[in-house]
C-alpha positions in Angstrom: 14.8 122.2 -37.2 14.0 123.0 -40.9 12.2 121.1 -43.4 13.0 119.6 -47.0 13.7 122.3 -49.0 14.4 125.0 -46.5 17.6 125.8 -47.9 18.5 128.7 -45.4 18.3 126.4 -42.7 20.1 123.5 -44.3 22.7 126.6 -44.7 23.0 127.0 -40.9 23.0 123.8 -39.9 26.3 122.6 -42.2 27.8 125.7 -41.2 27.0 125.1 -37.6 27.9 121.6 -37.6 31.8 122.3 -39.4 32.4 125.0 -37.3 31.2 122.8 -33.9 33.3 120.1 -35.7 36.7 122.4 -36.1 36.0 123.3 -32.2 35.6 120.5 -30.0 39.2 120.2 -29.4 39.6 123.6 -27.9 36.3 123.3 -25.5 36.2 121.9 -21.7 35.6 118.3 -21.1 31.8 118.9 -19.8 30.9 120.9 -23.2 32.8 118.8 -25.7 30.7 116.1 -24.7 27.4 118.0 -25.1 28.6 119.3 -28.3 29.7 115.6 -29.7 26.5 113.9 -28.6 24.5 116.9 -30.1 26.5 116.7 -33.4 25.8 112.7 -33.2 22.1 113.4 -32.7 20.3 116.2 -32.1 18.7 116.5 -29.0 14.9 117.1 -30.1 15.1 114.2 -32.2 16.2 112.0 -29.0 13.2 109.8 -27.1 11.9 112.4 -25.0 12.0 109.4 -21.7 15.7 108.0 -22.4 17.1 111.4 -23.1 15.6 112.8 -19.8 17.3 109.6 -18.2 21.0 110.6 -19.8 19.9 114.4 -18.8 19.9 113.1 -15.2 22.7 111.8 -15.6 24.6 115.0 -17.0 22.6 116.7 -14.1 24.6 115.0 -11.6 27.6 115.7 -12.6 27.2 119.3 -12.7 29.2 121.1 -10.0 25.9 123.4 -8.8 22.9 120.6 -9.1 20.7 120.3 -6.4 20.8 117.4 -4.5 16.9 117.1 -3.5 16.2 118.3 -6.9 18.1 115.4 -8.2 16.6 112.8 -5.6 13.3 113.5 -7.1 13.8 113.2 -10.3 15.8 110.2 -10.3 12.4 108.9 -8.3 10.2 110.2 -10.8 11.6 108.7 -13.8 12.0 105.5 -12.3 8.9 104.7 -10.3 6.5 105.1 -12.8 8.6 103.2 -15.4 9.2 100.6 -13.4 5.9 100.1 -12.4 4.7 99.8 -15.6 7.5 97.5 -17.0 6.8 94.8 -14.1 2.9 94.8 -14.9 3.8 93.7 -18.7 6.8 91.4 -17.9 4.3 89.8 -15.1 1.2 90.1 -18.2 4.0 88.3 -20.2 5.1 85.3 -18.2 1.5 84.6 -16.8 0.2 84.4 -20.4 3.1 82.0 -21.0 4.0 82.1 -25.0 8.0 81.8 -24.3 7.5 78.9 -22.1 5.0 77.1 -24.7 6.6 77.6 -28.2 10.1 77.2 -28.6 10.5 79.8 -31.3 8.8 82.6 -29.2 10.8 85.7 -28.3 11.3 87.3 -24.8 10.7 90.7 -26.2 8.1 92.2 -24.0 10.5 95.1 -23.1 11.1 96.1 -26.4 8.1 96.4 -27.0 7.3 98.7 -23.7 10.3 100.4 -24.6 9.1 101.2 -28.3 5.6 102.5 -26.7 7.7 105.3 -24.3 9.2 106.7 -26.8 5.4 107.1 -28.9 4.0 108.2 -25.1 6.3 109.8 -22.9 3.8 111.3 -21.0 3.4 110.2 -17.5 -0.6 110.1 -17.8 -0.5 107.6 -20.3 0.6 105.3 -18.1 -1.8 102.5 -19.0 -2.0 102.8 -22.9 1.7 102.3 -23.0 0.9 98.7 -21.0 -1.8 98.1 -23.3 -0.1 98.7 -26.2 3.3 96.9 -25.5 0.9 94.0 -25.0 -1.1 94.1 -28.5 2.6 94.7 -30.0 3.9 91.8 -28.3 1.5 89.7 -29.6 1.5 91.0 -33.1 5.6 89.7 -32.9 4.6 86.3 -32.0 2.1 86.4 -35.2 4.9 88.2 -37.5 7.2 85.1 -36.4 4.7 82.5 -37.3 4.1 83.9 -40.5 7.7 84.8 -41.3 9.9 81.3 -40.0 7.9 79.1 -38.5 4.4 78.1 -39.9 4.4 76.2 -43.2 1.9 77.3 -45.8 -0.9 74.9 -44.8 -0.9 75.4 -41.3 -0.8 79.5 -42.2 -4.0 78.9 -44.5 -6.0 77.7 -41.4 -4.7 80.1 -39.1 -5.2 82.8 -41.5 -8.9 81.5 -41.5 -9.6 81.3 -37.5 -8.6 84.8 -37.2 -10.8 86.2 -40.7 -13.5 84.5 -38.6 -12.9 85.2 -35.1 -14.5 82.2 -33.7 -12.6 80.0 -30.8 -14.1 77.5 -32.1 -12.4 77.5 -35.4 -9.1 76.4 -32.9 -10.1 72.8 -33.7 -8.4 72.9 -37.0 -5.3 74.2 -35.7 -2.0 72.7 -34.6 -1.1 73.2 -31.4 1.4 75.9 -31.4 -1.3 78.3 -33.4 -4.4 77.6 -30.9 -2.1 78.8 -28.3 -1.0 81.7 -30.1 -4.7 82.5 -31.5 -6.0 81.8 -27.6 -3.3 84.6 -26.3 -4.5 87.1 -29.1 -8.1 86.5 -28.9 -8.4 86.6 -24.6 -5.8 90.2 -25.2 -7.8 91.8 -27.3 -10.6 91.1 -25.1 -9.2 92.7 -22.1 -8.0 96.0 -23.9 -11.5 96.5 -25.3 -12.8 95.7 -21.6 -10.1 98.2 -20.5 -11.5 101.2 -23.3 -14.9 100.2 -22.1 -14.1 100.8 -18.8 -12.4 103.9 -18.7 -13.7 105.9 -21.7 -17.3 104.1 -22.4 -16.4 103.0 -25.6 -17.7 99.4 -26.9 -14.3 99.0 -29.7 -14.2 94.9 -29.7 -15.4 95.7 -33.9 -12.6 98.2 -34.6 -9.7 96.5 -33.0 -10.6 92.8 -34.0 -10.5 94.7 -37.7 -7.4 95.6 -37.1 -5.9 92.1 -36.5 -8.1 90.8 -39.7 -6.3 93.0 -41.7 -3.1 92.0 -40.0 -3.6 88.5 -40.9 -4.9 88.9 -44.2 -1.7 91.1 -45.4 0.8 88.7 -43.5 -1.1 85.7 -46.0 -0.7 88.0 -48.8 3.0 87.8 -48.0 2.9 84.3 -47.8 1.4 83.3 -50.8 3.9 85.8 -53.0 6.8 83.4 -51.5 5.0 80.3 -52.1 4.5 81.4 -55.8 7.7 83.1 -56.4 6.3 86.2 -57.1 7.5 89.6 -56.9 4.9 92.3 -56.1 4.8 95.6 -57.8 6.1 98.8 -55.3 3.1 100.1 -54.9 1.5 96.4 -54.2 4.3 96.0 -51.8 4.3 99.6 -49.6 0.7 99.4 -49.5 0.4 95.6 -48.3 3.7 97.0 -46.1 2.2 99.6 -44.0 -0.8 97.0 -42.6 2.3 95.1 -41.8 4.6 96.9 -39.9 1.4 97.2 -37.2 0.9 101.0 -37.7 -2.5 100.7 -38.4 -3.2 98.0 -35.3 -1.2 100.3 -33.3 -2.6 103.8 -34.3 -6.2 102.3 -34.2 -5.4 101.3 -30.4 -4.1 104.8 -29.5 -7.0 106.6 -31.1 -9.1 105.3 -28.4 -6.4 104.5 -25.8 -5.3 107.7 -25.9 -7.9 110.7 -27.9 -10.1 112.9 -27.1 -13.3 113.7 -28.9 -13.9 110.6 -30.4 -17.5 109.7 -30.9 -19.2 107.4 -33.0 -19.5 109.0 -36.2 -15.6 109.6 -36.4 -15.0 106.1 -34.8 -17.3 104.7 -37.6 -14.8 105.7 -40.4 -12.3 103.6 -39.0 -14.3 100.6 -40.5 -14.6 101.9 -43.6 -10.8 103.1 -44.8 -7.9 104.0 -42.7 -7.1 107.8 -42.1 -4.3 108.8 -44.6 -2.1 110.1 -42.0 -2.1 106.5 -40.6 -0.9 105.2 -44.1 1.8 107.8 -44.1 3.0 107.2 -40.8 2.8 103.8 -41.7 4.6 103.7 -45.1 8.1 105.6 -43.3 7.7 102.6 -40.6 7.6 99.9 -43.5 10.3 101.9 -45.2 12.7 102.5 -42.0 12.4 99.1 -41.0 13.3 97.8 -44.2 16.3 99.6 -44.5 17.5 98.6 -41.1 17.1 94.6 -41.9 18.8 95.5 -45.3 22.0 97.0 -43.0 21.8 94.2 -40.9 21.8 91.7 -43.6 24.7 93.6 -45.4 26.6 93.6 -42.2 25.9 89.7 -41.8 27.2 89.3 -45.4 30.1 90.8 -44.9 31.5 89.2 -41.8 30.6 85.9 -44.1 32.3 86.9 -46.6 35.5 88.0 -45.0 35.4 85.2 -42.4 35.3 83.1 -45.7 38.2 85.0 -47.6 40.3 84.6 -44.7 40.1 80.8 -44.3 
């Protein structure tokens, strides 16, 4: 629960954790298990709507549960989810990427899945479908940018979305006017949605968002195509735009808070809130450090499978 630097807690935890360690042996079945998975990974640093789901679960195997109590809450946890998984998945096929491009991902459900771990509360039931929607598409954009659009075709595209304009999808190959048509008609219906249900006009601050995108994706691009290595700082700070943090925070600030008015709104325009950058910056860095573990892993079994032969 401590902090860096809180050396008394630090303390209690490693003494905590041995002495848990030196003990499981000797404990019953039921508590050996909560005491491993606890020692794996603490429970307040568990997704608050998966660890509910495995709590269920250890529920119902405890010999004095109630069985009405557990009826409900198995209902509870799955209705609404479920509800809300089936609107994106249908959102998904009807706007038809996978079947279109070749090289698009199913991955709708990771995205909803990344959104109920940021909002696991019930009542934000339809900012958790927005959002997996805007994240869904911003995949689709990272692929194209990453794999599969060469350097021309990303210059145009790069363009259309610094302009906005349907119209510049004249210029584009095929696979990109789709892709710009999907992000362009989205966008559209989330700020229709804000509009809606909070009286907020946020087409400005969310299309903003996505120019950025863009712009720092092509700023990536073009240190490939010139073999160029970027500085840290160059690279954290083109990093945190991204990794989506900004595109998703910006979304959530009117998704999802209260208070917001126009003259606090209006800064959004101007410079990103620092919290967003730091939030943003351990994203870029966590993410990088897992696709660096991946890529060591993949090395490896290459490697060995190569020995071996």
């Amino acid at each position: 629960m401590g902090s860096t630097e809180e050396y008394i807690f630090s303390n209690a935890k490693e003494i905590t954790s041995i002495h848990l360690s030196r003990s499981v042996s000797q404990l019953s079945p039921k508590l050996r298990q909560k005491v491993v998975d606890d020692l794996r990974l603490p429970r307040h640093m568990r997704m608050q709507r998966l660890e509910a789901r495995r709590y269920i679960e250890e529920y119902a195997n405890e010999d004095d549960h109630n069985p009405i109590l557990l009826k409900f809450a198995k209902i509870d946890y799955q209705s609404v989810l479920q509800r809300e998984l089936l609107e994106v998945t249908w959102w998904w096929e009807h706007l038809g990427l996978s079947s279109k491009l070749v090289f698009v991902r199913d991955r709708h459900v990771e995205c909803f899945l990344w959104t109920v771990g940021l909002l696991p509360e019930l009542s934000l039931s339809g900012s958790r479908i927005e959002l997996a929607k805007a994240i869904a598409i911003l995949l689709v954009i990272d692929d194209i940018y990453d794999t599969y659009g060469s350097y021309d075709d990303l210059v145009l595209f790069n363009e259309a979305i610094q302009r906005w304009d349907l119209n510049e999808m004249e210029q584009l190959p095929e696979y990109m006017r789709i892709c710009f048509e999907a992000l362009y008609n989205t966008n559209n219906d989330i700020c229709d949605k804000v509009m809606r249900e909070r009286g907020f006009s946020v087409q400005s601050y969310l299309r903003k968002t996505w120019i950025d995108l863009a712009k720092a994706y092509m700023e990536e691009t073009k240190w490939v195509k010139r073999d160029r290595i970027p500085t840290l700082k160059h690279y954290i700070e083109n990093g945190v735009t991204t990794s989506g943090t900004y595109m998703a925070l910006v979304h959530l600030f009117f998704m999802v808070s209260d208070g917001v008015t126009s003259e606090n709104s209006q800064h959004l325009l101007d410079r990103y809130p620092n919290f967003f950058t730091l939030a943003g910056t351990i994203l870029r860095l966590w993410d990088d450090l897992g696709t660096i573990l991946i890529n060591m892993n993949k090395m490896i079994c290459y490697l060995s499978n190569t020995c071996w032969k």
